[in-house]
N, C-alpha and C positions, 0 to 999 in steps of 0.2 A: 507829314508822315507820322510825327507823334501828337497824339493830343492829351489832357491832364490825365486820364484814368490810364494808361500806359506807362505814362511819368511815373504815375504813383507806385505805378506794380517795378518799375523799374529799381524804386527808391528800395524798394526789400531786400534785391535781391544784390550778393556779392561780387563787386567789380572787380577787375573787367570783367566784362563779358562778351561775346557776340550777339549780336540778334539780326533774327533774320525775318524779313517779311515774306511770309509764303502765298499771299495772295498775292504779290508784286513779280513775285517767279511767275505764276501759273498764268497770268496775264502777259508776261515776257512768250512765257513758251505758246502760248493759245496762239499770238502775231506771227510770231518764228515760226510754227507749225500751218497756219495758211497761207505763209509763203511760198515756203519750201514746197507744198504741195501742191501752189498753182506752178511754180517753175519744173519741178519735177524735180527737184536738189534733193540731195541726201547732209543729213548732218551729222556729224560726230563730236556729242561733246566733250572737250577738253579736260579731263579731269585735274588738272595739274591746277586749274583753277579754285575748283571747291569740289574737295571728295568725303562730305559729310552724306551718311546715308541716307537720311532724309530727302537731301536735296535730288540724291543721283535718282532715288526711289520715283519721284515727281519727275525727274527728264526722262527717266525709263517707260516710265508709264504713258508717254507722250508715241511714243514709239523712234525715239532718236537713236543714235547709236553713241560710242565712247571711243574715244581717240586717248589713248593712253600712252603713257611714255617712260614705263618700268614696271616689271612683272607683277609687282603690289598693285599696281591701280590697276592691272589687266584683273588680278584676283580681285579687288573690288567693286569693280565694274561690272563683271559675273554675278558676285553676289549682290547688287545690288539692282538686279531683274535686268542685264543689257542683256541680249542673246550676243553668244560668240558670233555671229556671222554677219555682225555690227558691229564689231569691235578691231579697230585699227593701233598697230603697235611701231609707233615714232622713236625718236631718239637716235643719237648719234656713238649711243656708247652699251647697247645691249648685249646682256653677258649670254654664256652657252648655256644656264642654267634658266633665265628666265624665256630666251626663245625655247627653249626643249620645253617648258609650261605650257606655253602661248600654241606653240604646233599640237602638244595634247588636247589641248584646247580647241583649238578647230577655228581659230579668229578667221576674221575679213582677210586682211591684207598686212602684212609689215612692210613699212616704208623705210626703204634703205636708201643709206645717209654716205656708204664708199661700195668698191666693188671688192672689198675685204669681204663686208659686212655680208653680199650676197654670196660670196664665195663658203662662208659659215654655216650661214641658213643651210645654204644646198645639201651640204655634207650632213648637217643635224637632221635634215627633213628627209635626204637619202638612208640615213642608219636606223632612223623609224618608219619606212614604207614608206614617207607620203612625201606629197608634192606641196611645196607653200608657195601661195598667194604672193608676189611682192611687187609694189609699184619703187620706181625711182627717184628717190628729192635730189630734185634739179635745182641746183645754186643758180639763179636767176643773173646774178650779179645786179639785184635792182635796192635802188634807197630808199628805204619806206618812211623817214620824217618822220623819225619817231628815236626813243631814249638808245644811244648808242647799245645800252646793254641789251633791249630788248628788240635791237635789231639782227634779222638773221638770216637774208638775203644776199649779202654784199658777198663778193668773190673770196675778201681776206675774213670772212667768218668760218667758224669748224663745221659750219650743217651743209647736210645735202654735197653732192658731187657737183662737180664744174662737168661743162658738156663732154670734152675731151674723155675725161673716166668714164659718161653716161655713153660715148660711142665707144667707148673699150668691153663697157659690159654686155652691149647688144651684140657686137660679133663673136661675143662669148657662149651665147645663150644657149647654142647647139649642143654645149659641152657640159652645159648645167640642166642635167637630166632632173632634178628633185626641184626647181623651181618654175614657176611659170610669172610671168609678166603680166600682170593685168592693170597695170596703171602707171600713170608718174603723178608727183607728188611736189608741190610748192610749198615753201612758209615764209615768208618775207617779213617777218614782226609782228610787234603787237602792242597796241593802243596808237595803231592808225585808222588818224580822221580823215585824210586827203583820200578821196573815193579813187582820183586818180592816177594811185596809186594802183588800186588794184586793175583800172582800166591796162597801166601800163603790164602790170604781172597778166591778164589775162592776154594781151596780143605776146608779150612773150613766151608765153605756154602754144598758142597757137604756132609761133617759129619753132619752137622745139619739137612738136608734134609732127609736122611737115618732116621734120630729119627724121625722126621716127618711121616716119612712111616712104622715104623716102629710101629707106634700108629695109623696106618690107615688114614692118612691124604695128601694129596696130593694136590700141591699150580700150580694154571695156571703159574705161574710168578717168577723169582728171581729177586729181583730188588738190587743189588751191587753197588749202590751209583755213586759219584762220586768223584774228587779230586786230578784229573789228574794233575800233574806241568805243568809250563813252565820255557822258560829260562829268567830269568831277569837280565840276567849278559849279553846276546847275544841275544838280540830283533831280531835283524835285520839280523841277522846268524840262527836265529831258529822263525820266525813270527809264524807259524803254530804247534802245539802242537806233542806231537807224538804217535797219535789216533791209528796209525798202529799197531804199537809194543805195545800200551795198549789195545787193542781189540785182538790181535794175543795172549799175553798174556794171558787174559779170557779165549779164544775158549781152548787154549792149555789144561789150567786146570779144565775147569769148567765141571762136568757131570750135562747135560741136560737132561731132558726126552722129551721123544716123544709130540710134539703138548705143550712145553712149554715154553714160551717166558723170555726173558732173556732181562733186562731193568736197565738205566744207569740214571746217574744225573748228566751230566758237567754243569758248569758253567765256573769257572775262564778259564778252557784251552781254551774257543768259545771268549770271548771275550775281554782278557784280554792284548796281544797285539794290539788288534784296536786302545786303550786309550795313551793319554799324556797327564799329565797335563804342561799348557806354563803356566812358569813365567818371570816375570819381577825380576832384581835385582834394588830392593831401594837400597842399600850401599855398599861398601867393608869396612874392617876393621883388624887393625892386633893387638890382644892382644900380651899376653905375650907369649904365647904359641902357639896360633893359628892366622889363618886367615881367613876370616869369608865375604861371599857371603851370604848376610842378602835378601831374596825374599820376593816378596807380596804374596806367597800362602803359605800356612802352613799348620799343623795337622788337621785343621778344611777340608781342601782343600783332604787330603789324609794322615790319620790313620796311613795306616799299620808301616812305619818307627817308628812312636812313640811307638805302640803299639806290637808289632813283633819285634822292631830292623833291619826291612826286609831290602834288600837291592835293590835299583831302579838307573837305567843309568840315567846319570843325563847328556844333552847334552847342551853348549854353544851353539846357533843356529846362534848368531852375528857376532860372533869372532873364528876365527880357527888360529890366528898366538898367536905365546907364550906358555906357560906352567907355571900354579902356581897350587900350591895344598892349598884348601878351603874345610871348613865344610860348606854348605851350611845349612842352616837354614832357619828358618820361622818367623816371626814377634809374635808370641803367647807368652803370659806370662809364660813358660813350658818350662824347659831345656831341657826335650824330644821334643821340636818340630824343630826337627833336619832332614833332606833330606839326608845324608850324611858325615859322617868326614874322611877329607883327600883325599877329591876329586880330580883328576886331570883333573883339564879343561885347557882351554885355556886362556889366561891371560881374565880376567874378570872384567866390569867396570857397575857404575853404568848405567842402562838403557837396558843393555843387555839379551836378550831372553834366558830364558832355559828352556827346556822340560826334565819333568821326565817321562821316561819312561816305560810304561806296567802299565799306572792305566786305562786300561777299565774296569778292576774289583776292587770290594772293594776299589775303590776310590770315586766317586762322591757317591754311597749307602750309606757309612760310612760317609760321610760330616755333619759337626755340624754349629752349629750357636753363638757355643764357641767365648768370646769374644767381642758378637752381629754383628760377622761378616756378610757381605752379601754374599748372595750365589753364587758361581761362575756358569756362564752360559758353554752349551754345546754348541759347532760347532762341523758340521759333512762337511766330505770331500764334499759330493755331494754338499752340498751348496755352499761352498767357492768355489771349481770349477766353477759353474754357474757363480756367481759373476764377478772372474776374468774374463772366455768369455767374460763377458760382457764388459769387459777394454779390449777385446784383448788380454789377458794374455794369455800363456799356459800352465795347470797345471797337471802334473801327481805327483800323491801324496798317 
């Protein structure tokens, strides 16, 4: 992914930083977008993932849609070319001020999470004339084999209704004049790799649907979330997600009805290998135990380690001769602001470049200012390409 005339432009510029490869998105999205279209799926990207406008700019322009999940990313998602009538509004905790935006607005669908939730809408969407769009999140009660925190299927999680509330709200429907029902709505986690996972979420959407009709009720739309993995052990072995086998999956299991559309929510898998964060190493050090490759980005720079335990390639970009093993670390007052322990890089010195790899998601969104750090800035390939031309350089990257 990098080669030396990248390195070099790298070397200029002030760590941390993000970078992002935008011909590795547009090739994400090019796969993603002739699938979708042989299947006939609709997609909604995640914004929660990465909402630099750049990037939204490129998925908008693909003709996707945004699945948002608080009034901000509904406003940015707008302005960053989605059409409202692609635009899905999640979340289990939406206030009266940002539904009263989102109804101005004229979005897709809001997916409601209790029958509080739909009880609100109605009222907000009856005190402005209109009728809103909402589909149902149906708490599956299914295990997706994936990091407790970002599991959100299981019965004892806050998302989505248990069936029980989902038949309190359909014999309610009569009574809730300002809404109308066009969907129900899944989300069972995320950075799941076991496809049969989703086989089992799709026959469970099929039993819930059957109750659905079963009470007279019938929904334009299933919308089965999103939460596809990728590989973060083998970036550069697997760049591109495997949309194939998780759409082959779907179709395999899912019973559709006639003239009904069937609608997704990626995020991490579109653009989460585009991203690196480059650091700089300030120090080495060898305690008593350990040895220690002390960088200028940390937790603030990229979460998930600290918060996950996750695990990210950690690449030497200066130095390729030697072999030591290092906990890389981050500068933050947190013994969790750890990169990884027992890294094996390349002998490693102060000054020297390292990318961690696969943060185009939930890394620069999650950035804090923990510490009163400053924010680290984003480069995108295309720019730096320009650049070098501009020295003569030649850069594929």
């Amino acid at each position: 992914m990098f080669n030396e005339s990248i390195i070099e432009t790298f070397r200029q510029i002030r760590t941390p930083f993000y970078y992002y490869d935008m011909d590795l998105l547009r090739r994400t999205l090019a796969e993603l977008k002739a699938l979708t279209d042989g299947y006939g799926y609709t997609v909604h990207y995640a914004l929660k993932a990465n909402a630099e406008e750049r990037v939204l700019r490129e998925i908008s322009s693909m003709g996707f849609g945004a699945d948002c999940v608080s009034g901000n990313e509904v406003k940015r998602a707008l302005a960053s070319g989605f059409s409202a009538e692609e635009i899905v509004f999640a979340g289990v905790g939406k206030t009266d001020e940002e539904i009263d935006f989102a109804l101005d607005a004229g979005i897709f669908c809001f997916n409601c999470e209790s029958e509080q939730e739909v009880a609100v809408i109605n009222e907000l969407a009856r005190a402005k004339g209109r009728v809103a769009s909402i589909a149902l999140r149906v708490n599956p009660d299914i295990e997706a084999n994936t990091h407790r925190h970002i599991s959100t299927g299981k019965a004892d999680h806050k998302f989505g209704m248990s069936e029980s509330e989902v038949d309190s709200v359909i014999d309610r429907l009569g009574e809730l004049e300002a809404v109308h029902l066009s969907g129900i709505h899944f989300h069972i986690g995320s950075q799941i790799l076991e496809l049969d996972n989703y086989r089992d979420l799709a026959r469970s959407a099929n039993r819930i649907q059957a109750k659905f009709r079963a009470k007279g009720v019938e929904v334009a739309h299933i919308n089965l979330g999103g939460g596809l993995g990728v590989d973060y052990f083998n970036p550069d072995k697997h760049p591109i997600a495997d949309f194939a086998g998780f759409f082959a999956a779907i179709h395999e299991a899912l019973d559709v009805l006639p003239g009904q559309k069937v609608h997704f929510e990626l995020g991490r898998s579109i653009v989460c290998q585009m991203g690196s964060l480059i650091s700089r190493v300030l120090y080495t050090k060898s305690g008593a135990k350990k040895r220690f490759a002390i960088v200028d980005a940390g937790m603030t720079e990229l979460l998930r380690p600290a918060l996950y335990q996750s695990f990210h390639r950690i690449q030497n970009l200066s130095n390729q001769t030697g072999v030591g093993m290092y906990d890389v670390v981050g500068p933050i007052c947190e013994s969790s602001d750890t990169f990884g322990t027992e890294v094996m890089l390349p002998e490693t010195n102060r000054g020297d470049l390292l990318a961690i790899r696969s943060a185009g998601a939930y890394g620069q969104m999650m950035a804090s200012k923990y510490n009163l750090r400053d924010e680290a800035k984003a480069y995108y390939s295309d720019d730096l390409a320009v650049e070098n031309r501009g020295r003569g350089v030649a850069v594929c990257c």
